[in-house]
DONUVO-628200 format. One line per field, with one value per atom (N, C-alpha, C): atom name; z, x, y. Coordinates in steps of 0.2 Angstrom, whole numbers, plus 5000, padded with zeros to 4 digits. Last residue first. Example, Ala and Ser with C-alpha at 12.3 -4.5 7.8 and 13.67 -1.06 7.14 Angstrom:
REM DONUVO-628200
atom: [N; CA; C; N; CA; C]
c3: [5035; 5036; 5039; 5039; 5039; 5039]
c1: [5064; 5068; 5064; 5066; 5062; 5066]
c2: [4989; 4995; 5000; 4972; 4978; 4984]
REM end
This chain:
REM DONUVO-628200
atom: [N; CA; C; N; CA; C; N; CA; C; N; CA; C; N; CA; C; N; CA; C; N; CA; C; N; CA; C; N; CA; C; N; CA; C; N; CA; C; N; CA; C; N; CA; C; N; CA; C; N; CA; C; N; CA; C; N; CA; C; N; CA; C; N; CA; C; N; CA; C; N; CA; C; N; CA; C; N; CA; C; N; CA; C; N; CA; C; N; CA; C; N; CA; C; N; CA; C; N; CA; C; N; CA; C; N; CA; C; N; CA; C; N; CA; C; N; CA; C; N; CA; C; N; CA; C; N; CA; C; N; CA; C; N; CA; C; N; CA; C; N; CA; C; N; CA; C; N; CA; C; N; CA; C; N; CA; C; N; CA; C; N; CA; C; N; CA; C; N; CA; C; N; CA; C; N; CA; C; N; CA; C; N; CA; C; N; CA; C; N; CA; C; N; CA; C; N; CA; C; N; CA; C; N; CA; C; N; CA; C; N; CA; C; N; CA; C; N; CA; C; N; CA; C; N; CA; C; N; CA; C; N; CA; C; N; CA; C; N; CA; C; N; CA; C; N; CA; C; N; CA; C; N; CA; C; N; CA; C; N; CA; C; N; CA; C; N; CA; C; N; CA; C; N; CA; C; N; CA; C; N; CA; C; N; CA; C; N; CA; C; N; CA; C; N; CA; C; N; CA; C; N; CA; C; N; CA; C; N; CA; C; N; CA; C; N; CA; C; N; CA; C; N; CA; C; N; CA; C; N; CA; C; N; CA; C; N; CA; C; N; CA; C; N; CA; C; N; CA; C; N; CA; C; N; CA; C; N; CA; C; N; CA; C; N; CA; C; N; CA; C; N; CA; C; N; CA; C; N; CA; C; N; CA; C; N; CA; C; N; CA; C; N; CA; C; N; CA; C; N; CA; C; N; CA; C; N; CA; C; N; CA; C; N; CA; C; N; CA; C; N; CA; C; N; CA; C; N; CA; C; N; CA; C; N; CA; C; N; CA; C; N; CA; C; N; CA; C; N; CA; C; N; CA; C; N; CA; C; N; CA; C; N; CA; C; N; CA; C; N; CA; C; N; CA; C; N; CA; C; N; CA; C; N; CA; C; N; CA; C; N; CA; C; N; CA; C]
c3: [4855; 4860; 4861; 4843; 4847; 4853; 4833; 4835; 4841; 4827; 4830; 4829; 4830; 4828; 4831; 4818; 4824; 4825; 4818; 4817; 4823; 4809; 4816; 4814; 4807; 4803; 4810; 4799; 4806; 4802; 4794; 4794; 4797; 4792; 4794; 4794; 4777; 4783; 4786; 4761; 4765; 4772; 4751; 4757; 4762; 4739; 4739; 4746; 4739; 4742; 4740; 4739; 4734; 4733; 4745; 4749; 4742; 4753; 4745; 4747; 4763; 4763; 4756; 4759; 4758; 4759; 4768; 4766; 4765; 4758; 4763; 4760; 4753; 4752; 4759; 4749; 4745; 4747; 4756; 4758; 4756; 4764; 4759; 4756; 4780; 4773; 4771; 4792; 4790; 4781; 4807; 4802; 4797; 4823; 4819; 4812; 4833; 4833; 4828; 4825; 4830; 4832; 4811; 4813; 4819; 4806; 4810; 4811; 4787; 4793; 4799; 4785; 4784; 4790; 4775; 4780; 4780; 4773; 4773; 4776; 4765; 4773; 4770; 4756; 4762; 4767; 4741; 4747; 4753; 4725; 4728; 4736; 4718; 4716; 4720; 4730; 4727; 4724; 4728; 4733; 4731; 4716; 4717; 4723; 4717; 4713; 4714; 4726; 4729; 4723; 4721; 4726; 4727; 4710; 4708; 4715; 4719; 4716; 4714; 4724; 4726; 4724; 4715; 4719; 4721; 4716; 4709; 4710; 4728; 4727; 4716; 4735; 4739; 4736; 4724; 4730; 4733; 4716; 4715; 4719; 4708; 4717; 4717; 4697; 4698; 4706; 4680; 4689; 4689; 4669; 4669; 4677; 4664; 4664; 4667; 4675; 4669; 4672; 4684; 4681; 4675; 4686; 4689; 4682; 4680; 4680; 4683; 4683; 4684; 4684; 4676; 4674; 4677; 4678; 4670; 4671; 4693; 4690; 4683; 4691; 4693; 4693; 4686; 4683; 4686; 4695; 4689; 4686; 4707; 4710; 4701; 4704; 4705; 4706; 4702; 4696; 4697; 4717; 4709; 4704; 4722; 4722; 4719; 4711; 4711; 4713; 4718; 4709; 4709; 4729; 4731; 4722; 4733; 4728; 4728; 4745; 4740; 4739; 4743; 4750; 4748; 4733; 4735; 4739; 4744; 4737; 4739; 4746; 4750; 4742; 4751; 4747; 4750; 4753; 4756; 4753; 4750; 4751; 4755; 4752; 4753; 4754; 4754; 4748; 4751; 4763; 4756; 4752; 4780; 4774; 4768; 4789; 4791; 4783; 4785; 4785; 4784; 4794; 4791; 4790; 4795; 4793; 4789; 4803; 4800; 4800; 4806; 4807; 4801; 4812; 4808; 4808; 4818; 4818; 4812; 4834; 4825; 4825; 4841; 4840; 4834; 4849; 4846; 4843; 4856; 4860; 4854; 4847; 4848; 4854; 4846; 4839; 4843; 4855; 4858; 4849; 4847; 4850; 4854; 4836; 4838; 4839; 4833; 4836; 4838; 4824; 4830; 4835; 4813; 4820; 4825; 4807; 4809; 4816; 4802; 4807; 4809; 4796; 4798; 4805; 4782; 4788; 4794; 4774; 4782; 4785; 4762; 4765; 4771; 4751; 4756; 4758; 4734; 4740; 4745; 4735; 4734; 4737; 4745; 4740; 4736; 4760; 4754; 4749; 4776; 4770; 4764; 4792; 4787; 4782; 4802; 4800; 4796; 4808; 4803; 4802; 4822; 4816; 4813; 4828; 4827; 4822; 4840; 4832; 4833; 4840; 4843; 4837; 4849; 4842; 4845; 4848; 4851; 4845; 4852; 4850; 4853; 4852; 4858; 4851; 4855; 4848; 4853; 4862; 4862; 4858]
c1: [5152; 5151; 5159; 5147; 5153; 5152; 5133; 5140; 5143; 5119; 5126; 5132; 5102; 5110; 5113; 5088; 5094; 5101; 5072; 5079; 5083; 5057; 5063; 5069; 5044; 5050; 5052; 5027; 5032; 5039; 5019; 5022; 5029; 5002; 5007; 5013; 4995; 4995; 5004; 4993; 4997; 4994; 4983; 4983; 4987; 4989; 4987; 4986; 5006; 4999; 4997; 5021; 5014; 5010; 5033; 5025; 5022; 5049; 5045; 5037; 5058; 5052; 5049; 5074; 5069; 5063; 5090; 5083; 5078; 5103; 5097; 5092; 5117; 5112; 5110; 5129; 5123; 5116; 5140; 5137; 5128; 5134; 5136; 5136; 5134; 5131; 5135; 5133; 5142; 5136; 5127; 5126; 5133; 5136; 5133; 5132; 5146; 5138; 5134; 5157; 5158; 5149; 5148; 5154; 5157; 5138; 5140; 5147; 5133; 5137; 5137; 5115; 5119; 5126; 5107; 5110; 5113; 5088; 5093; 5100; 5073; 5078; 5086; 5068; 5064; 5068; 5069; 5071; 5068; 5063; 5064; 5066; 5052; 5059; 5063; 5042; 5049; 5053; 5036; 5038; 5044; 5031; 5036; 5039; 5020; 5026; 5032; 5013; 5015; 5021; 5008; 5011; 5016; 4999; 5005; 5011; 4988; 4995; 5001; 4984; 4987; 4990; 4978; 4986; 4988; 4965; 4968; 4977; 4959; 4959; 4965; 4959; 4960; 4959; 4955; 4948; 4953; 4963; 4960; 4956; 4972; 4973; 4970; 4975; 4968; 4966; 4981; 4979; 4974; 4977; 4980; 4980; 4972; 4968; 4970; 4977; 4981; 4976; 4978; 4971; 4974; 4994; 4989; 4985; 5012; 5005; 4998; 5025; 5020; 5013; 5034; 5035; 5031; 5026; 5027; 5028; 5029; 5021; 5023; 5042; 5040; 5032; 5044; 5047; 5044; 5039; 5034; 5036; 5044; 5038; 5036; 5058; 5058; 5049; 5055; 5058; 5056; 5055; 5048; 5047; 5067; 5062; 5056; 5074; 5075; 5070; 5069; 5066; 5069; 5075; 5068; 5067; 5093; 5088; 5080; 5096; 5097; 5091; 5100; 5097; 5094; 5098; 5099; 5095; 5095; 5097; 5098; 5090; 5094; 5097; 5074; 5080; 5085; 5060; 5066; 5071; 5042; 5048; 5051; 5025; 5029; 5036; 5018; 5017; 5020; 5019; 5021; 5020; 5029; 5023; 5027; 5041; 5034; 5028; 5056; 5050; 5045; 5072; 5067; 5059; 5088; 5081; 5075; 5103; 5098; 5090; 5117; 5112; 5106; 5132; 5129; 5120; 5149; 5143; 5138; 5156; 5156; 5149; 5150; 5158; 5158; 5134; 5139; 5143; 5127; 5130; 5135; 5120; 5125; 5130; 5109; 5114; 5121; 5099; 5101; 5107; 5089; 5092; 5100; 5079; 5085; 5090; 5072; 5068; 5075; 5079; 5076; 5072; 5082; 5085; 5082; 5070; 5072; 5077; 5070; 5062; 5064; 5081; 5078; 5073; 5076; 5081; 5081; 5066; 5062; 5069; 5059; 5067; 5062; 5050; 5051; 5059; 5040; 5046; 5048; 5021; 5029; 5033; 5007; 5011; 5017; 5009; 5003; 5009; 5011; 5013; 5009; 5012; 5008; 5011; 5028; 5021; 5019; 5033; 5035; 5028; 5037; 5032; 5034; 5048; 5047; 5041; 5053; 5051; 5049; 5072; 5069; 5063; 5087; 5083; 5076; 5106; 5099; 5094; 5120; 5113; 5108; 5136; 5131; 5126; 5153; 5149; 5140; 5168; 5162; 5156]
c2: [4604; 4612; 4614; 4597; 4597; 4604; 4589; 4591; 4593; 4588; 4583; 4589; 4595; 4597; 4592; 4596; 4592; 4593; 4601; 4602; 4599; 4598; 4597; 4598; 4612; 4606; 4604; 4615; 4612; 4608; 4627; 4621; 4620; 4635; 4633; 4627; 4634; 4633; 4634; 4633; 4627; 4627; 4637; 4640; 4635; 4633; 4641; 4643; 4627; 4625; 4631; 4624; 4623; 4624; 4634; 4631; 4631; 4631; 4633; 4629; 4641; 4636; 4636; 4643; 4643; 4637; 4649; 4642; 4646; 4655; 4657; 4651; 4663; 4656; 4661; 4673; 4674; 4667; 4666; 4672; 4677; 4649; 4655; 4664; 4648; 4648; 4650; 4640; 4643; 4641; 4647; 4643; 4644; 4646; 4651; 4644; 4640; 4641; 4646; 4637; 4642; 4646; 4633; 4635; 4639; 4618; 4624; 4625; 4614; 4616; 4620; 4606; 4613; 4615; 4599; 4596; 4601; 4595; 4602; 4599; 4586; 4590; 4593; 4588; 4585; 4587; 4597; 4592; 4592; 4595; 4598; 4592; 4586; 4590; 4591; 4584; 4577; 4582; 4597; 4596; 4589; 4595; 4601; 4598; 4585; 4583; 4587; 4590; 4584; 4582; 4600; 4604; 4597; 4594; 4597; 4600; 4590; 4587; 4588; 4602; 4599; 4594; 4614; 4614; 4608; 4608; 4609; 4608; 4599; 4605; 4603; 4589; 4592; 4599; 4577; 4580; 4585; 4570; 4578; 4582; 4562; 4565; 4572; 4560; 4557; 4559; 4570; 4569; 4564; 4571; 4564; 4562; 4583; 4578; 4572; 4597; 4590; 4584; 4605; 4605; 4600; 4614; 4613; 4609; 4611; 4615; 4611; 4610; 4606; 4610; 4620; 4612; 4607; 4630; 4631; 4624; 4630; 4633; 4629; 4633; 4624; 4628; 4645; 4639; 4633; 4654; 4654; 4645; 4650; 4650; 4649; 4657; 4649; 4646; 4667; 4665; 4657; 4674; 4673; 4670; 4671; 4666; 4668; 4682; 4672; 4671; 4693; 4692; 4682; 4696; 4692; 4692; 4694; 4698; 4692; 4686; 4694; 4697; 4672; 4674; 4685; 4658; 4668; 4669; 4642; 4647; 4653; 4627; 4632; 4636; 4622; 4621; 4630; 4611; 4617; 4615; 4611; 4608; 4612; 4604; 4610; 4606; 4594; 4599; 4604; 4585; 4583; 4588; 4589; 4588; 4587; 4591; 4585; 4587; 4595; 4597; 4593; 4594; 4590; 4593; 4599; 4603; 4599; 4596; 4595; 4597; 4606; 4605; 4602; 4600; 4600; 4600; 4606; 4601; 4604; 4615; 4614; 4608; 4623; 4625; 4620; 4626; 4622; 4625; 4636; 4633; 4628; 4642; 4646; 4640; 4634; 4633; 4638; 4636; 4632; 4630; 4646; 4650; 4643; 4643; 4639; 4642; 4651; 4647; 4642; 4662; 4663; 4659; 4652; 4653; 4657; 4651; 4645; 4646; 4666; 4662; 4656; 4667; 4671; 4667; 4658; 4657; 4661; 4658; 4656; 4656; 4667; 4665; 4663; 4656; 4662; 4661; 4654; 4652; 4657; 4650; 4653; 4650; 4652; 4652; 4654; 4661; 4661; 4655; 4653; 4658; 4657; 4654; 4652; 4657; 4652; 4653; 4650; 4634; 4642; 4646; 4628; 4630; 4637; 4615; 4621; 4622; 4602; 4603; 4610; 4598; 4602; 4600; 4589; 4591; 4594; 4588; 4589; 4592; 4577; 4580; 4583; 4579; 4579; 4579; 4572; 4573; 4573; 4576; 4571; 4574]
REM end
């Protein structure tokens, strides 16, 4: 019989970039050991920061990923007209649509079933985002 449960959680604050947050998501989701299969879902409540799932390894990718969408949406574009909150912020609102709003990720005998080299990433557009809350929902099976 297929159960749910869902939780909402805060990541800390992060400066700008992309972070590993997997790490920080399970420790707050001590109640994952309890499902034998299933699926968790990873919604984050804002528009300037996304999540996406990549190299968990080597920290040079998510610097790689922070220059590239810098270079594909570049700040201070005469064409912005969403500009009271600062210069980052529209461009944070476009990076973030690139990007996903939620995460759908297997469980396996209560553990995440990543790939060896994957790990979520909070990607934060913002110079000073703040902290940011996600929910996470498990459907599955105990």
């Amino acid at each position: 019989m297929s159960e749910f449960f869902q939780k909402e959680i805060k990541l800390k604050a992060r400066p700008r970039g992309f972070h590993l947050v997997t790490d920080e998501i399970l420790e707050q989701l001590k109640e994952l050991r309890h499902f034998k299969t299933g699926f968790l879902q990873i919604f984050i409540k804002h528009t300037s920061a996304g999540l996406t799932i990549n190299e968990n390894a080597d920290p040079t990718v998510r610097e790689d990923f922070e220059s590239h969408f810098n270079k594909m949406v570049p700040e201070d574009q005469p064409y912005y007209k969403h500009t009271l909150e600062g210069s980052d912020d529209m461009p944070a609102h476009i990076k973030a649509s690139l990007l996903d709003t939620s995460l759908q990720i297997p469980i396996t005998n209560g553990k995440l079933n990543l790939g060896t080299w994957q790990g979520i990433y909070l990607c934060e557009h913002r110079n000073h985002g703040g902290s940011r809350k996600l929910v996470l929902t498990i459907m599955g099976e105990k």
